[in-house]
C-alpha positions as CSV (number, residue, x, y, z in Angstrom):
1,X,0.0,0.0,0.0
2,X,1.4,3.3,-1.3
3,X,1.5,6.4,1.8
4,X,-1.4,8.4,0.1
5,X,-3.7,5.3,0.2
6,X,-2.6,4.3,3.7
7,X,-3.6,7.3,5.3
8,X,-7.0,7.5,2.9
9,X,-7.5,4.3,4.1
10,X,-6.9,5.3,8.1
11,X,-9.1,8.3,7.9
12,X,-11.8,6.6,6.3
13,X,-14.4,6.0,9.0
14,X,-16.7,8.2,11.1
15,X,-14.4,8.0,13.7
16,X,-12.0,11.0,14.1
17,X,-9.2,8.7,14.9
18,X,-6.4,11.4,16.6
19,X,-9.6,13.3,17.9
20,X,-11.5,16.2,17.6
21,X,-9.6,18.5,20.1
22,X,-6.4,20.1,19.9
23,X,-2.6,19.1,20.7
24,X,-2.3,19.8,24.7
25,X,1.2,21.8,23.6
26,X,-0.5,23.9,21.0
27,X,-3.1,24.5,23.3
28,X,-1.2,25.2,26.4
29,X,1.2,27.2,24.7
30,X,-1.6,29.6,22.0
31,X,-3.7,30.4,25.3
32,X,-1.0,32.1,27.1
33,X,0.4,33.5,24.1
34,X,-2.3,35.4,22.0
35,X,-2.0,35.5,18.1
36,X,-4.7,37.5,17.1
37,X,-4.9,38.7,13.6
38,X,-2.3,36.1,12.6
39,X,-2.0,34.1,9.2
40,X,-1.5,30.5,10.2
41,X,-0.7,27.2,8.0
42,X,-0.9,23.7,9.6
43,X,0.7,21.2,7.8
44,X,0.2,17.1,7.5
45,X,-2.9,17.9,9.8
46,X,-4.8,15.2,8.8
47,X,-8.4,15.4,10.1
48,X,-8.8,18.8,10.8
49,X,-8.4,19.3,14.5
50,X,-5.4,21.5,15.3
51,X,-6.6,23.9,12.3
52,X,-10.0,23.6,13.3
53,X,-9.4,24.6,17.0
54,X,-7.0,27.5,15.5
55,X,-9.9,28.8,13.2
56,X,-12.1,29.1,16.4
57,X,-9.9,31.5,18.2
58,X,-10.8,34.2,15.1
59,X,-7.4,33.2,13.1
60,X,-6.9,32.8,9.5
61,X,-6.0,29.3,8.9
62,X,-5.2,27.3,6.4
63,X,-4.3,23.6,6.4
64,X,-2.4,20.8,4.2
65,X,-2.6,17.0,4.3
66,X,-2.0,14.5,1.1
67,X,-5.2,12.7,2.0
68,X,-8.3,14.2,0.6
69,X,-10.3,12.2,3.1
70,X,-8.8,13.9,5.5
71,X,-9.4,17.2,4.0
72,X,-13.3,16.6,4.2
73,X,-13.4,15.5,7.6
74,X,-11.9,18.7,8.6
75,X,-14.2,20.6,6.8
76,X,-17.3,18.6,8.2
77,X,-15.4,19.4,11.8
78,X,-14.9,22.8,10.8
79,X,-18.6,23.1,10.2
80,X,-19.4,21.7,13.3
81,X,-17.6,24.2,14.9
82,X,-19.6,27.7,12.8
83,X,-15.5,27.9,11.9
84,X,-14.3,28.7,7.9
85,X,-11.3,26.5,7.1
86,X,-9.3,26.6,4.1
87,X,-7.9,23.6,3.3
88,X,-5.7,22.3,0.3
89,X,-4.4,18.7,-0.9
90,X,-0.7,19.0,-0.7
91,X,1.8,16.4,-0.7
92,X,5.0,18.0,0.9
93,X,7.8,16.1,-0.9
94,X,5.9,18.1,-3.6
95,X,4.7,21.5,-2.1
96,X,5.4,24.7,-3.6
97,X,6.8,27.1,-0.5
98,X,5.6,30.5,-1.1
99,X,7.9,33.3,0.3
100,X,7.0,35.2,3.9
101,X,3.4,33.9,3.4
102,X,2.6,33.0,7.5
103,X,3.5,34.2,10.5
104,X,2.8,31.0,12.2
105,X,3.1,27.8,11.1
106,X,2.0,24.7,13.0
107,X,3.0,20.8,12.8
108,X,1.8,18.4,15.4
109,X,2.9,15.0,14.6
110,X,4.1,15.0,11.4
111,X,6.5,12.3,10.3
112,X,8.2,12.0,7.4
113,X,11.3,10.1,5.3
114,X,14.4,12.0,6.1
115,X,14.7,14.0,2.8
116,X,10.7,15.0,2.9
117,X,11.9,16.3,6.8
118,X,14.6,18.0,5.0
119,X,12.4,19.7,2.6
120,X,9.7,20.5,5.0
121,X,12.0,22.2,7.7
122,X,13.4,24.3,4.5
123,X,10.3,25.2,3.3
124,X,9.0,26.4,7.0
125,X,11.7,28.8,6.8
126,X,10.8,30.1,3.5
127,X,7.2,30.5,4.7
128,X,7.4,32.4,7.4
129,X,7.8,35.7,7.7
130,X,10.6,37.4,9.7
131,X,9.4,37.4,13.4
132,X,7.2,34.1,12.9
133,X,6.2,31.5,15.0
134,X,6.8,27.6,14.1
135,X,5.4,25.4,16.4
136,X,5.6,21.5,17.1
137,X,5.4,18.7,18.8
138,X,6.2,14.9,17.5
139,X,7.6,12.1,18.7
140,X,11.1,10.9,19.3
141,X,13.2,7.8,18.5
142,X,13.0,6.8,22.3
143,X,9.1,6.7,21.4
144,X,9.7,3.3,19.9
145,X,9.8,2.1,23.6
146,X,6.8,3.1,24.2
147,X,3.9,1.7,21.8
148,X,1.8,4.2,22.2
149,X,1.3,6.2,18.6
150,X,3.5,7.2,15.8
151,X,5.4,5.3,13.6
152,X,7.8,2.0,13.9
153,X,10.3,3.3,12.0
154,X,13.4,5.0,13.6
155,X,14.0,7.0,10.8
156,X,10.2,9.2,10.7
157,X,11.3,9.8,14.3
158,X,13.1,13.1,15.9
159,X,16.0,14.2,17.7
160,X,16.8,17.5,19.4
161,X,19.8,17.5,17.1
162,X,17.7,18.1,14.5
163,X,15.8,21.0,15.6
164,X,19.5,22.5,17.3
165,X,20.2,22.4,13.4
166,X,17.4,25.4,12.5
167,X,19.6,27.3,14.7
168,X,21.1,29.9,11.8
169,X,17.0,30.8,11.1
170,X,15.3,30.2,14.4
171,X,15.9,31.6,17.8
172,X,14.5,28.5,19.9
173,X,12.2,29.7,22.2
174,X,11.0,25.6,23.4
175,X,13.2,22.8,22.8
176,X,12.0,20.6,25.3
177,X,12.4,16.3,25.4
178,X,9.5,15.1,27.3
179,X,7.5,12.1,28.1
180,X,4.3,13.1,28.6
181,X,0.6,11.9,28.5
182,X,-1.7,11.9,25.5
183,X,-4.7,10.8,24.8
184,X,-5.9,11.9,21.1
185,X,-8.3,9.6,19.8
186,X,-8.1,6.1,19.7
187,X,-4.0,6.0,18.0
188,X,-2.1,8.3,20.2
189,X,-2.7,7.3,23.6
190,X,-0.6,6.3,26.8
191,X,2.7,8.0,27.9
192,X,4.2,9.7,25.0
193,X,8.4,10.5,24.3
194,X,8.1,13.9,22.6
195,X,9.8,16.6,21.5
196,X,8.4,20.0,22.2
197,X,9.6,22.7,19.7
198,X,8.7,26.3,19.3
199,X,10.8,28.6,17.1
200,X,10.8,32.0,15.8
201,X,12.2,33.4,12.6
202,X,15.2,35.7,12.8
C-alpha cells in the first residue's frame, strides 16, 4: 500500500481517529500567548483538528494534508464548529513554499522520510515571515519504547539534534524532550516520548 492510500484508508471512517480536540502543547502554549490577527498554515494535519481549534480562536487558517479524506473530515469538523477553514491537498515532498506567506506555522505529529523532513524544515523557513512563529510537537526515537502512537520506523522519528540544526534561522524559544501523557483519539494514547519545539524566525 502506497502512503497516500494508507492514510485514505486510516481516515476513512466516522471516527475522528487522533480526535476532535487540539494538541495539549499547542493548546497550552496559544492560550498564554495570544496570536490575534495572525496568518497561520498547519501542515500534515490530517483530520482537521489542530486547524480547526485555530480557526475558532478568530485566526486565518489554512491547512495541508495528502489525504483528501482527511481534508473533508476537517471541513465537516470545521462546520461543526460555525469555523471557515481553508484547506488544500498538498503532498509536501511536492509542495510549492511561497515566500513570507505565514506568520505562524504549526505541525503536530508530522513524520516523514528524512529527505521530505529536510524539505519540509526548508520550506517552513521560506514561509514564514521574519518574526514568525513555528510550532511543534512529534515524537522521538525513544518513542519506539513506548507503543503508544506514531510510527515503527526510527527513521520518521526526531531528535533534538535536529531542531538545534534550524539554529542559523530560528531563535529556539522551546526545545523541550519530554515524556508526557496523551490521549488523542483512539492512535495516540498512553505515555508519550516527545519533542516540544517552538521557534521563531530571525
Amino acid at each position: 500500500m502506497d502512503h497516500l492510500s494508507k492514510w485514505n484508508e486510516r481516515y476513512n471512517t466516522d471516527e475522528y481517529v487522533y480526535g476532535t480536540e487540539p494538541n495539549q502543547f499547542l493548546l497550552d502554549f496559544i492560550t498564554t500567548h495570544r496570536l490575534e490577527g495572525k496568518h497561520v498554515l498547519a501542515i500534515a494535519e490530517g483530520e482537521g483538528r489542530n486547524a480547526v481549534w485555530l480557526a475558532t480562536l478568530g485566526l486565518d487558517v489554512e491547512m495541508w494534508d495528502a489525504s483528501k479524506v482527511g481534508l473533508e473530515k476537517a471541513k465537516r469538523l470545521a462546520a461543526s464548529r460555525n469555523v471557515s477553514l481553508q484547506t488544500k491537498q498538498i503532498d509536501l515532498n511536492e509542495a510549492d513554499w511561497s515566500q513570507d506567506a505565514y506568520d505562524v506555522v504549526v505541525c503536530i505529529f508530522g513524520h516523514f522520510p528524512p529527505h521530505v523532513r529536510e524539505k519540509v524544515f526548508a520550506g517552513i523557513r521560506q514561509m514564514l515571515r521574519p518574526g514568525g512563529l513555528f510550532i511543534t510537537e512529534v515524537y522521538s526515537t525513544t518513542q519506539l519504547a513506548y507503543g503508544t502512537g506514531g510510527p515503527k520506523d526510527a527513521s520518521l522519528l526526531y531528535t533534538e539534534e535536529m531542531f538545534h540544526q534550524l539554529e542559523d534561522d530560528f531563535i529556539p524559544l522551546v526545545l523541550n524532550e519530554n515524556v508526557v501523557w496523551r490521549e488523542e483519539g483512539t492512535l495516540h494514547h498512553g505515555e508519550s516520548a516527545v519533542i516540544q519545539y517552538i521557534g521563531q524566525k530571525r
